[in-house]
C-alpha positions in Angstrom: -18.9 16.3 14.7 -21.2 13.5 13.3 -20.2 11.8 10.0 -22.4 12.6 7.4 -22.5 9.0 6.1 -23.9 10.3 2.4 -20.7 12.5 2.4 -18.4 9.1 3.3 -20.4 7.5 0.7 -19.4 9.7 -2.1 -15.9 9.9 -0.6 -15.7 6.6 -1.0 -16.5 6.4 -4.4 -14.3 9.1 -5.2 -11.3 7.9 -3.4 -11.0 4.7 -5.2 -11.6 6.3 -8.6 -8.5 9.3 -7.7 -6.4 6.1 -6.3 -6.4 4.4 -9.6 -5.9 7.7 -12.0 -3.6 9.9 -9.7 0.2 8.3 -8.3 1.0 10.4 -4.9 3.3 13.0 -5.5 6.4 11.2 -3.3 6.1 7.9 -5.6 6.4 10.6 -8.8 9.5 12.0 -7.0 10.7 8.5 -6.2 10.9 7.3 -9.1 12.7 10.7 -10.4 15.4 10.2 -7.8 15.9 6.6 -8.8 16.1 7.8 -12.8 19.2 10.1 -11.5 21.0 7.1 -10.1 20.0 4.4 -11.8 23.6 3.5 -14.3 21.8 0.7 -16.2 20.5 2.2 -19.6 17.8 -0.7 -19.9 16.5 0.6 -16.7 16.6 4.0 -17.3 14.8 3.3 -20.4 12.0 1.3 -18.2 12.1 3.9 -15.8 11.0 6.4 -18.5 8.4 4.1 -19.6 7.0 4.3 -16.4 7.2 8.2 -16.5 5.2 8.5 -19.7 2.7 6.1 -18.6 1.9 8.5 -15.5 2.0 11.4 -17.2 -0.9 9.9 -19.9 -2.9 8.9 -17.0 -3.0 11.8 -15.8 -4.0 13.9 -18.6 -6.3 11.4 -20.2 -7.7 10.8 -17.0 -7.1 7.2 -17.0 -5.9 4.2 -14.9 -2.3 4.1 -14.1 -2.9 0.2 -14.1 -5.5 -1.8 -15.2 -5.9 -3.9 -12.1 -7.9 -2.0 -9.7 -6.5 -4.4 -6.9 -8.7 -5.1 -3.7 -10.1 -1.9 -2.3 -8.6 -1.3 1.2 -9.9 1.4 3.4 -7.9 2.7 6.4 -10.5 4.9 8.4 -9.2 6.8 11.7 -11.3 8.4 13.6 -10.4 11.6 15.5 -11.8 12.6 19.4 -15.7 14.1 19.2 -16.4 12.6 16.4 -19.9 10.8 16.7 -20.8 7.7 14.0 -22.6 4.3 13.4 -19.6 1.8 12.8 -21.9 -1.1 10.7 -23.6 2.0 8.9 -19.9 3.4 8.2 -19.0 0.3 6.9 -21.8 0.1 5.1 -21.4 3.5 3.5 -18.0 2.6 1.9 -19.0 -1.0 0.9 -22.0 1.5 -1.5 -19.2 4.0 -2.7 -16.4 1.2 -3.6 -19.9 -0.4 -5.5 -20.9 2.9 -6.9 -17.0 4.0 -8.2 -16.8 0.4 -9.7 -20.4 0.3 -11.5 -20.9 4.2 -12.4 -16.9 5.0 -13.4 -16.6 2.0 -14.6 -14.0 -0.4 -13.2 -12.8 -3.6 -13.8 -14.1 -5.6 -11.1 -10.9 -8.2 -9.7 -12.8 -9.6 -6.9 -14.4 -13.3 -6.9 -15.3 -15.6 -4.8 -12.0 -17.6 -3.3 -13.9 -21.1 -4.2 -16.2 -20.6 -7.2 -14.1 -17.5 -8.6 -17.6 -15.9 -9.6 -17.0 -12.1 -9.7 -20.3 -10.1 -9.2 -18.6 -6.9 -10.9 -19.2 -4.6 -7.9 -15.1 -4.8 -6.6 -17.3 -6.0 -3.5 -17.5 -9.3 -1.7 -17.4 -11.5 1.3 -15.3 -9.4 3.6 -14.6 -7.1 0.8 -13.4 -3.8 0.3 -11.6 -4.5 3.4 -12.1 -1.9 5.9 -9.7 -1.0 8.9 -10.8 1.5 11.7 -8.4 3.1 13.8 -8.5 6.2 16.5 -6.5 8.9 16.5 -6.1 12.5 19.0 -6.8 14.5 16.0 -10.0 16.9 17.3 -13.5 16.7 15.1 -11.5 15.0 12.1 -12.3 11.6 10.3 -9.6 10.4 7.4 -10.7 7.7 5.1 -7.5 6.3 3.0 -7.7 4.3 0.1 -5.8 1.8 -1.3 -6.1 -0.4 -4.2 -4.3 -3.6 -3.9 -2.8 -5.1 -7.2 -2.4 -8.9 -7.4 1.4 -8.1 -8.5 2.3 -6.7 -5.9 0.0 -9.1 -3.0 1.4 -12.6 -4.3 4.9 -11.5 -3.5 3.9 -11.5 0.6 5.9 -13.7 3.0 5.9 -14.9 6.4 8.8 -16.2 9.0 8.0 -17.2 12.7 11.7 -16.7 13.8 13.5 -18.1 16.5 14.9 -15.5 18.5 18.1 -17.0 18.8 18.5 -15.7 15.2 18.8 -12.4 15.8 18.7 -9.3 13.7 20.6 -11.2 10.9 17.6 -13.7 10.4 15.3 -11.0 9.5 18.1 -9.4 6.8 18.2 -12.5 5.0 14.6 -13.6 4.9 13.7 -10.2 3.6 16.8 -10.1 1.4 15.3 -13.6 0.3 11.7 -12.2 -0.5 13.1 -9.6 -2.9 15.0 -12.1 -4.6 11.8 -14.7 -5.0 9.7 -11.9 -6.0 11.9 -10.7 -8.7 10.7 -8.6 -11.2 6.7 -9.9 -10.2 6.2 -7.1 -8.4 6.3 -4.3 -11.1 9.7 -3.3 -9.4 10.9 -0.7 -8.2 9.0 -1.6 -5.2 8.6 -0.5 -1.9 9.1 -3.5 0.9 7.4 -3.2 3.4 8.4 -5.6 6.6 6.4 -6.3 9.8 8.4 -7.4 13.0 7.1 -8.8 16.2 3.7 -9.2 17.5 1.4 -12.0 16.3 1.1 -14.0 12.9 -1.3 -12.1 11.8 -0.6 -8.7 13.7 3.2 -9.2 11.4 1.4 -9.5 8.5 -0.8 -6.2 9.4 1.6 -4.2 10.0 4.1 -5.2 7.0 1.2 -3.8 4.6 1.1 -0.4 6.2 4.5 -0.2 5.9 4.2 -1.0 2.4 1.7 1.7 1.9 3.3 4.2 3.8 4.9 7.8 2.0 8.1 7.8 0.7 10.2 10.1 2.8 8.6 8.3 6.2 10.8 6.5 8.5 10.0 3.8 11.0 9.1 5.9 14.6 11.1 3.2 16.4 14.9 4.1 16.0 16.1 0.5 15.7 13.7 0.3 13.2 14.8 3.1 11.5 18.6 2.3 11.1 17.2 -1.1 10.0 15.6 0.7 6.8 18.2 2.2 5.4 20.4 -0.8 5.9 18.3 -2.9 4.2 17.5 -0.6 1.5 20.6 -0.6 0.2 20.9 -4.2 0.6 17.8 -4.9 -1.5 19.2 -2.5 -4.6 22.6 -4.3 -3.9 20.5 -7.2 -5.8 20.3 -6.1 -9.3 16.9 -6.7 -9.8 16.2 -3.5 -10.8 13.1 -1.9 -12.9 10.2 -4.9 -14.0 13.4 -7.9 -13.0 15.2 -6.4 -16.2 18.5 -5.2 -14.1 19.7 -2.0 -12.6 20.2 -0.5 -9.0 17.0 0.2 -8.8 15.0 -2.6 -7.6 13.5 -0.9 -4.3 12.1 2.9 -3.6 12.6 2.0 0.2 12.2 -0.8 2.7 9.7 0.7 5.3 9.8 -1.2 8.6 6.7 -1.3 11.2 7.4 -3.2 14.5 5.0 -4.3 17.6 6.6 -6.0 20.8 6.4 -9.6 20.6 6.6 -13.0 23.1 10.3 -13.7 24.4 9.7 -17.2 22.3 9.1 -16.3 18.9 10.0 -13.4 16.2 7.4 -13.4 13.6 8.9 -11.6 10.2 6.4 -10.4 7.5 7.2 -9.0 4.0 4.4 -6.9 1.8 5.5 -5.5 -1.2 3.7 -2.5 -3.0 4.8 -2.2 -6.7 6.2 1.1 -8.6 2.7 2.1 -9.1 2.3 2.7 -5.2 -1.3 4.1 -5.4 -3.4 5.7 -2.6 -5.8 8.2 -2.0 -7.0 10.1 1.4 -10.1 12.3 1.9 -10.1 14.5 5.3 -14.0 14.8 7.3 -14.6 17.9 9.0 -16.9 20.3 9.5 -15.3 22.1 7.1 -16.3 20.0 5.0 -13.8 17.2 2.8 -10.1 18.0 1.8 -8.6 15.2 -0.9 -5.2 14.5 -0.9 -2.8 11.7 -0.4 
């Protein structure tokens, strides 16, 4: 299959605009399950809030939030699938521009010196754009993800000593939900990066911040390391927007890469309750939108 790159264009577009209007259907349920728990009336009464505001986004077509974020695009690319990488890129730069100027957006990117924001959500090294390969057959996904200044400021990262162990990394991201607060827009979903580089950390504690609800880390350790520090983190009493309650945390999500025997780098990401994302499937079928 080759990439249609007016198709990835439009997809583009379309993506960020669906991001920003529609919540995935496993953040709705979330927050549902965390509404049946939660014994703090002030955050059951937030937690509403936060229902009603999803449901009038979605029937007035409108933004769930009025920061559109930074535009992320995860792009994997499946076997047989023939493309231009710099004309791909250059294909979602047009749709985030397009989705921004034709919709229209609010524009929250600017230049990091003379914060001059040319109103197109584009800019140096902006939407940020990740490509990735995958076994899938004659199939492209494009994922979108807009994100929110709330939830970015709140990120955090340790280079460990080893010696440390496992209990180093419970208490610096025990620490990190604590510093955040209720700056996140919690409930939240913390994602945590272990091993690998710095930057590699940092990586992949974002996509574990954007992953589904539901998911589990694919590394066993990992796994049982989720669920112990979830209910750590709502152990806290941050709870909805830092106002109290047991819920301050949908999940911690946990991605892990092997590391050098010297170091243990430990990254926290946090996504806030509005946990948006959007995913278009290529094929030649043709596009299928989801999340």
């Amino acid at each position: 299959m080759k990439l249609d790159l007016d198709i990835v264009e439009d997809a583009s577009k379309e993506l960020y605009i669906r991001a920003l209007k529609l919540l995935p259907p496993d953040v709705k349920a979330g927050i549902e399950k965390l509404s049946g728990t939660e014994t703090s009336p002030v955050a059951q009464q937030v937690l509403n809030t936060m229902r009603t505001n999803i449901r009038v986004a979605e029937e007035t077509e409108n933004l769930l939030c009025q920061d559109t974020g930074i535009p992320i695009y995860n792009v994997s690319i499946g076997r047989n699938v023939e493309f231009d990488g710099h004309a791909l890129k250059a294909a979602i730069r047009r749709g985030c521009e397009r989705a921004t100027t034709e919709h229209p957006l609010r524009s929250s990117v600017v230049h990091p010196l003379t914060r001059m924001n040319n109103h197109t959500s584009c800019g140096i090294e902006v939407p940020v754009i990740h490509i990735d390969f995958t076994d899938d057959d004659g199939i492209a996904t494009i994922e979108m993800v807009p994100k929110g200044s709330g939830s970015e400021n709140n990120s955090f990262l340790k280079m460990a000593i080893p010696a440390e162990g496992i209990d180093a990394i419970k208490t610096f991201v025990v620490d990190c939900v604590i510093a955040a607060g209720g700056k996140t827009c919690p409930p939240t979903i913390v994602g945590v990066g272990l091993g690998g580089t710095s930057d590699l950390s940092v990586a992949l504690a974002k996509r574990a911040a954007t992953r589904a609800l539901g998911s589990e880390c694919a590394d066993p350790e990992g796994a049982a390391l989720e669920k112990a520090l979830s209910a750590a983190v709502n152990r806290l009493g941050v709870g909805p927007q830092g106002l109290g309650g047991d819920s301050t945390a949908f999940a911690v999500h946990i991605e892990l890469a092997s590391t050098h025997i010297t170091m243990n780098p430990i990254a926290v990401n946090m996504q806030c309750h509005s946990a948006r994302r959007a995913k278009a499937v290529l094929s030649t079928n043709g596009i299928t939108y989801g999340f």
